[in-house]
C-alpha positions as CSV (number, residue, x, y, z in Angstrom):
1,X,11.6,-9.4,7.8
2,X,13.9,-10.4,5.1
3,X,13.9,-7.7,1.9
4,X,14.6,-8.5,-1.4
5,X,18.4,-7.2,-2.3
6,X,18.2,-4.1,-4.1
7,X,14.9,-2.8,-2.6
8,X,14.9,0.8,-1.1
9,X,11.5,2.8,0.0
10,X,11.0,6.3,2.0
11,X,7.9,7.4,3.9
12,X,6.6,10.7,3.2
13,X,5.5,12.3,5.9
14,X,1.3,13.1,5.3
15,X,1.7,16.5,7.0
16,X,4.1,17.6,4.4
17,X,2.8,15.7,1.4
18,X,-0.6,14.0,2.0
19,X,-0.8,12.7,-1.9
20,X,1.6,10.6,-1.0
21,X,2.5,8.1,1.4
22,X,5.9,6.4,0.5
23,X,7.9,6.2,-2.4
24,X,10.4,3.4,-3.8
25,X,12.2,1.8,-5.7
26,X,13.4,-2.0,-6.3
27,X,16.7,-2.9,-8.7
28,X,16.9,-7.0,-8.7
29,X,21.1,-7.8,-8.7
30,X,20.1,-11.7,-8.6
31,X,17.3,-14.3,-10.0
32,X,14.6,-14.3,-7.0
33,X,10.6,-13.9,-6.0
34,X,9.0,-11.6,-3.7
35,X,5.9,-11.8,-1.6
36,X,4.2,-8.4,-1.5
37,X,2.1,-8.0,1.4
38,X,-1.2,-5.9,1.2
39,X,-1.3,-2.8,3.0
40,X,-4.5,-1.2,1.6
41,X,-2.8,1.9,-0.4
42,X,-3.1,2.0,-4.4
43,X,0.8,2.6,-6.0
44,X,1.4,4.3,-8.9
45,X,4.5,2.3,-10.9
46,X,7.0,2.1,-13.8
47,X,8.3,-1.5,-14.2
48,X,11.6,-1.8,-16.6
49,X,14.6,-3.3,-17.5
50,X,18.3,-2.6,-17.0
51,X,20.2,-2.7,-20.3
52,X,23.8,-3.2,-20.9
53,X,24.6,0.3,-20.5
54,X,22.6,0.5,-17.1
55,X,19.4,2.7,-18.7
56,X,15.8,1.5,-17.6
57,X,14.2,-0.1,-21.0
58,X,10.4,-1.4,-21.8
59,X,8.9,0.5,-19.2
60,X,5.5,-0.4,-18.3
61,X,3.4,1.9,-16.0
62,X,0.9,0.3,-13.7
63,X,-1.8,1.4,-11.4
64,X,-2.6,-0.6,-8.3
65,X,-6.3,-0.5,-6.5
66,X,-6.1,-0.8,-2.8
67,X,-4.6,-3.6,-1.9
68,X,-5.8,-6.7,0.9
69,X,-4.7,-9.9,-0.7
70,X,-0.8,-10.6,-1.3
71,X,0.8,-11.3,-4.7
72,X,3.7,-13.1,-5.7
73,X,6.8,-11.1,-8.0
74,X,9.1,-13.1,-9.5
75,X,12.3,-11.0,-10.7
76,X,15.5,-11.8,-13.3
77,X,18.8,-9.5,-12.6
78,X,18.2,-6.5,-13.7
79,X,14.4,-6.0,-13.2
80,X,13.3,-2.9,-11.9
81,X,10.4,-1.0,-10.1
82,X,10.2,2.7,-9.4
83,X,6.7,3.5,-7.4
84,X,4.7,6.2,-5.1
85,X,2.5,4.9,-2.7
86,X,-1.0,6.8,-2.2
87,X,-2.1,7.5,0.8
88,X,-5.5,5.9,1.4
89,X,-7.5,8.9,1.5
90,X,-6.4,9.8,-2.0
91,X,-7.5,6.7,-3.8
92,X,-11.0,8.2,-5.3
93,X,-8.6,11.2,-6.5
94,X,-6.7,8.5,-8.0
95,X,-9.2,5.5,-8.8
96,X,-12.5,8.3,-9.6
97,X,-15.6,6.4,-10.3
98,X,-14.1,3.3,-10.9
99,X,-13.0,3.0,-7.0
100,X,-15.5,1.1,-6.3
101,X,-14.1,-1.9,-8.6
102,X,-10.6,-1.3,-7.7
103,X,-9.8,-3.3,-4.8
104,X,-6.8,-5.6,-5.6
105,X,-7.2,-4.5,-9.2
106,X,-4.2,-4.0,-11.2
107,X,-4.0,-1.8,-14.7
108,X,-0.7,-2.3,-16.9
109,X,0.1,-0.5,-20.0
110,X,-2.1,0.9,-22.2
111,X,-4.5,0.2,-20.3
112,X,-3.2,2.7,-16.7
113,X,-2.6,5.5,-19.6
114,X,-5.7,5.4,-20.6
115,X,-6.8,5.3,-17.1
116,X,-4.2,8.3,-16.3
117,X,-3.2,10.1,-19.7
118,X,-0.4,12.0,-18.3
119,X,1.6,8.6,-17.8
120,X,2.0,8.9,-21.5
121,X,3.9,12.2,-21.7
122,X,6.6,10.8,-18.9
123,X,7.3,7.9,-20.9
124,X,8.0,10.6,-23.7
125,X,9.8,13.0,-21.7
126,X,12.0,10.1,-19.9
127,X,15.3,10.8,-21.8
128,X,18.6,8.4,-21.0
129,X,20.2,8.7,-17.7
130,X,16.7,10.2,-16.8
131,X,15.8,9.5,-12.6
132,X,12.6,7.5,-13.0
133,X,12.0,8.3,-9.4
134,X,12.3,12.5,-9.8
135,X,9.9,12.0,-13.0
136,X,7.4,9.9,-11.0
137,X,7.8,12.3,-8.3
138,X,6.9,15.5,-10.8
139,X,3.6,13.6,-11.7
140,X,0.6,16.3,-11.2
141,X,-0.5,16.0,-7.5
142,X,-3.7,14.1,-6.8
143,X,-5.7,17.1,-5.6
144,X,-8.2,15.6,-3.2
145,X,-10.4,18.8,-2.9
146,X,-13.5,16.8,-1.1
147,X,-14.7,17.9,2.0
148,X,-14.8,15.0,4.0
149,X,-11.0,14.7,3.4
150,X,-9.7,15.9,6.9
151,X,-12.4,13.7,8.4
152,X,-10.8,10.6,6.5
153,X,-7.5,11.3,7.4
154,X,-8.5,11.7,10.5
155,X,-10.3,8.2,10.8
156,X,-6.7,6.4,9.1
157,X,-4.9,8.4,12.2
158,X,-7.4,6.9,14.6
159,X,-7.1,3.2,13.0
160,X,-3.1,3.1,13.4
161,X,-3.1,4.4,16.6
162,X,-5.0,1.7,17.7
163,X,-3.3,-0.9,15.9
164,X,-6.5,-1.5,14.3
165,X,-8.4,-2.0,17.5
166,X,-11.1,0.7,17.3
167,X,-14.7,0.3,16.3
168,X,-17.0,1.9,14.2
169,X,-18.6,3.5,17.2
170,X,-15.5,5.0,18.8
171,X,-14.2,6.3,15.7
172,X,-17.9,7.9,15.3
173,X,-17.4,9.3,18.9
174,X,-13.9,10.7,18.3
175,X,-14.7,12.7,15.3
176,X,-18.5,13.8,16.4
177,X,-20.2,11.8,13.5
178,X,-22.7,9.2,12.8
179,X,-21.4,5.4,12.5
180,X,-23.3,5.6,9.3
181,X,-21.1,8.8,7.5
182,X,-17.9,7.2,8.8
183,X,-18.8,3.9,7.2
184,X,-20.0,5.6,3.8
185,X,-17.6,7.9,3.8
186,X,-14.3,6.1,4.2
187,X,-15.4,3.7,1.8
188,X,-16.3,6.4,-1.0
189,X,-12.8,7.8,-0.3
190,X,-10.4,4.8,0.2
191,X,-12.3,1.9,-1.5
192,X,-12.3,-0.1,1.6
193,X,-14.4,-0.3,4.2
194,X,-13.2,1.0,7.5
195,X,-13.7,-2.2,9.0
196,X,-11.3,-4.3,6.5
197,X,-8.6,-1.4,6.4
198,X,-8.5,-1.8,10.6
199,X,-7.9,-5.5,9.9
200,X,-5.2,-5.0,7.8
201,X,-3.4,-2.6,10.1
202,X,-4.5,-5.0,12.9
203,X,-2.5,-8.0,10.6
204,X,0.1,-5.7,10.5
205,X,1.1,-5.2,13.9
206,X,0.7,-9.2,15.2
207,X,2.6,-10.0,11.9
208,X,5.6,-7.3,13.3
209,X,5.2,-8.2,17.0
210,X,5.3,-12.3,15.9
211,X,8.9,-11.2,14.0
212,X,10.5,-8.8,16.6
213,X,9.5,-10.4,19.9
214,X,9.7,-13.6,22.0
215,X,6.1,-12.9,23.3
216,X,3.9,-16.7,22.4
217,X,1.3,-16.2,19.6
218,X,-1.4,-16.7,22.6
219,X,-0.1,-12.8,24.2
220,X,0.4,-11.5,20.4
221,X,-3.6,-12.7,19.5
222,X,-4.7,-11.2,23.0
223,X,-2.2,-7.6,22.5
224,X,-3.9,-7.6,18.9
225,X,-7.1,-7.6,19.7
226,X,-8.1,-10.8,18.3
227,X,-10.8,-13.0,19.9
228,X,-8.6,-15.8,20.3
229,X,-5.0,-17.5,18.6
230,X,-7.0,-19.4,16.3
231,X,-8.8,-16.0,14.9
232,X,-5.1,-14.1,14.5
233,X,-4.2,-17.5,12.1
234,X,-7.3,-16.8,10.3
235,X,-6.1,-13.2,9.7
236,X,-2.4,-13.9,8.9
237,X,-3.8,-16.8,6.2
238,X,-6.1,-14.4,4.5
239,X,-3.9,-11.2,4.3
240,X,-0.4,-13.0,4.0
241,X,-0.9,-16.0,2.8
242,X,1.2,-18.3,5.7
243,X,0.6,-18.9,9.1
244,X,2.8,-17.2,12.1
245,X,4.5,-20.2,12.7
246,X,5.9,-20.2,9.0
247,X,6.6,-16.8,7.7
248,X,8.5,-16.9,4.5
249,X,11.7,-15.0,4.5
250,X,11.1,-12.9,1.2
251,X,8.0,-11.0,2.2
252,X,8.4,-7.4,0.9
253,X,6.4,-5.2,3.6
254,X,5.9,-1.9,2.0
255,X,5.8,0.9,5.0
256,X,2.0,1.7,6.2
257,X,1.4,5.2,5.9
258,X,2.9,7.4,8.8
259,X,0.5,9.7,10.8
């Protein structure tokens, strides 16, 4: 995996800070487009723009919904990104009752203040030479006070463990609940269902063994869990955008959350 120049990002571990599940930052130094890959976390972000004197100007927050479909960023020298990742089982805390509409939705401006008022009074505060990371970092947590919570986190454990390979039914067996909570509940809390958020981590790890191994797509498709070869294509078209015989080189793979 190729980054773009300038692009810098550091998971949070859940056990000391479950709000969160990564935060980063992205500084363009040269004219260029990114691919961002989904990972099925909503980001909280301040776009700007480096002025002569190096200080961030025209910043624009914007809230992401969970995301399964990638997205093309094109960048000028001088473009900037400062974001926090959330970790999935926050995204009702962040999204409330519009979670249900927020999958690969994206609010800019006015539009994610009005969504998350306090967004205002950091663009206020943000004084020059201000860090835009340590402000976006003192945002109010996202309490998540529900009482499924430890029961969701517990599911997203069980998902990357597997690589994405566990059913509904053994993730109902491993936490002593009916396939019919897990389902309702993870979807309530992450705005996915379980089953699409496995596929995604399932995408992640062929996508990571196609780049780092010599193993043939055949043995990747069959270590993933996929039916057959054909199926993993399928997978890498709809949640990348290529095939694995033609990655691009400027995919930007932000970190799935860490258990």
């Amino acid at each position: 995996m190729q980054l773009p120049i300038g692009y810098n990002e550091q998971l949070v571990t859940p056990k000391s800070r479950r709000q969160t599940a990564a935060h980063w930052s992205f500084i363009a130094n040269q004219k260029g487009e990114a691919i961002i890959l989904p990972d099925g976390c909503c980001d909280i972000i301040l776009r700007f723009t480096l002025d002569q004197q190096n200080q961030p100007t025209n910043l624009t927050p914007i809230i992401t919904g969970p995301a399964t479909s990638p997205y093309h960023v094109e960048y000028m020298p001088g473009d900037g990104w400062a974001g926090l990742r959330i970790y999935p089982a926050n995204a009702r805390t962040l999204w409330g009752a519009k979670l249900g509409t927020a999958q690969d939705r994206i609010l800019q401006g006015e539009a994610a203040i009005a969504h998350l008022p306090y967004l205002a009074k950091l663009l206020q505060n943000l004084q020059p030479n201000s860090d835009i990371h340590t402000a976006l970092l003192a945002l109010p947590p996202l309490q998540n006070t529900d009482n499924d919570r430890h029961l969701v986190h517990n599911l997203i454990d069980l998902i990357h463990v597997s690589g994405g390979q566990i059913s509904i039914n053994q993730l109902a067996q491993n936490t002593d609940h009916s396939p019919r909570h897990i389902l309702r509940t993870f979807r309530n809390m992450v705005g996915l269902s379980a089953k699409l958020y496995a596929r995604i981590v399932q995408f992640h790890r062929a996508l990571n063994l196609v780049q780092k191994t010599d193993l043939s797509n055949a043995e990747i498709a069959a270590e993933c869990g996929y039916a057959d070869q054909a199926h993993m294509i399928r997978a890498f078209q709809k949640f990348g955008g290529f095939s694995p015989s033609r990655i691009p080189v400027n995919l930007s793979l932000p970190g799935l959350p860490v258990i």
